[in-house]
C-alpha positions as CSV (number, residue, x, y, z in Angstrom):
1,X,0.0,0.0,0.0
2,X,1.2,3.4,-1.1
3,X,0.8,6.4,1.7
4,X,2.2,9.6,0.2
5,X,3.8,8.3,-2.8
6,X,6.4,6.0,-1.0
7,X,6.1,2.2,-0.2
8,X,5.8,1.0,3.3
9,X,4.8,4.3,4.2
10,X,2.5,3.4,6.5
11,X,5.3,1.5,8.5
12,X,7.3,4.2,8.6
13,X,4.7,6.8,9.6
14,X,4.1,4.4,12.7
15,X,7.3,4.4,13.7
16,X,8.6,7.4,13.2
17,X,5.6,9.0,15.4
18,X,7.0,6.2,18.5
19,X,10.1,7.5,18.1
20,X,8.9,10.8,18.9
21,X,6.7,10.2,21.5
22,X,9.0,7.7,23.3
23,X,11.7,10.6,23.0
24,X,9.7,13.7,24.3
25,X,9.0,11.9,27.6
26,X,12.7,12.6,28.6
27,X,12.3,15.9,27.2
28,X,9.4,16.7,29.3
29,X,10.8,15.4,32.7
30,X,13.4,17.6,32.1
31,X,11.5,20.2,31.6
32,X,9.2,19.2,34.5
33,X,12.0,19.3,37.1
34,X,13.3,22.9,35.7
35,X,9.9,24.4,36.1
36,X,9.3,23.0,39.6
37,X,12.9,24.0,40.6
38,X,13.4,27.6,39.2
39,X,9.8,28.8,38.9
40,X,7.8,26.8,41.5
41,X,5.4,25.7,39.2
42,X,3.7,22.4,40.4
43,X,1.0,22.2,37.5
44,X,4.5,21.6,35.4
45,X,3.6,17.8,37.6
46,X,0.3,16.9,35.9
47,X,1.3,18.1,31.9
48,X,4.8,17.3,31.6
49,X,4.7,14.2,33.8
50,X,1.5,12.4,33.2
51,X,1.0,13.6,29.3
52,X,3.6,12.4,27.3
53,X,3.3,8.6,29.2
54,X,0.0,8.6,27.6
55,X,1.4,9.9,24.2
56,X,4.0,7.2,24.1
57,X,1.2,4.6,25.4
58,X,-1.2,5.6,22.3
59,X,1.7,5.5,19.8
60,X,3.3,2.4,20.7
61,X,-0.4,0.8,20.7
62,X,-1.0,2.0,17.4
63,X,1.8,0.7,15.8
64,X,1.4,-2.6,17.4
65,X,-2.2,-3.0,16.5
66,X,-1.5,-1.0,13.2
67,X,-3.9,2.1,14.1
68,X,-2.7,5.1,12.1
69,X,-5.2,7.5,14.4
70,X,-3.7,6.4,17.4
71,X,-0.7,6.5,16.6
72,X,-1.0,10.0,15.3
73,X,-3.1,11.6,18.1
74,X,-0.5,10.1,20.5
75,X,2.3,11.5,18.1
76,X,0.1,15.0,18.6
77,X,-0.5,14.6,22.4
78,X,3.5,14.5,22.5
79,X,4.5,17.2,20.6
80,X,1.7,19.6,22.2
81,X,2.5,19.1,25.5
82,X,5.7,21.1,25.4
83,X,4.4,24.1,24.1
84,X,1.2,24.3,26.4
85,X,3.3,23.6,29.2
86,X,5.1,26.9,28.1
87,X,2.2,29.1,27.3
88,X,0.9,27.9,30.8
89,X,4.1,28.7,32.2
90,X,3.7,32.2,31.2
91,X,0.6,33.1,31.5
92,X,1.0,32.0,35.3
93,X,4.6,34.3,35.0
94,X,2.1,37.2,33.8
């Protein structure tokens, strides 16, 4: 099956969007213990601890059951929680 012109596309969309989750969980905890440590910000805790398990739980379950929407909104879920975590950051900073 052809997905965007290449073969095994679908394959490679899967894992490339594990990948990505399964690496912004390190990201996040990193970013979870600077928050909590230089700004005191403990709802860093609940989005940069809890959301990008769940990411890396919905990709890797997609790709093992062959789901290209779970794999994607987990593949979203991870790269999301970054930013929001930063806006939030902010807007608390404000």
């Amino acid at each position: 099956m052809s997905f965007f012109g290449v073969a095994d596309g679908l394959e490679l969309f899967l894992t490339r969007s594990l990948a990505l989750s399964v690496c912004s969980v390190p990201v996040c905890l990193a970013a979870m213990v600077f928050f909590v440590t230089e700004e005191g910000w403990y709802f860093s805790l609940l989005l940069c601890g809890v959301l990008p398990w769940i990411a890396a739980y919905l990709s890797g379950r997609g790709k093992r059951e062959i789901r290209a929407g779970m794999a994607a909104a987990g593949l979203a879920l991870a790269v999301a929680t970054l930013p929001l975590s930063f806006v939030l950051a902010s807007l608390e900073g404000a």
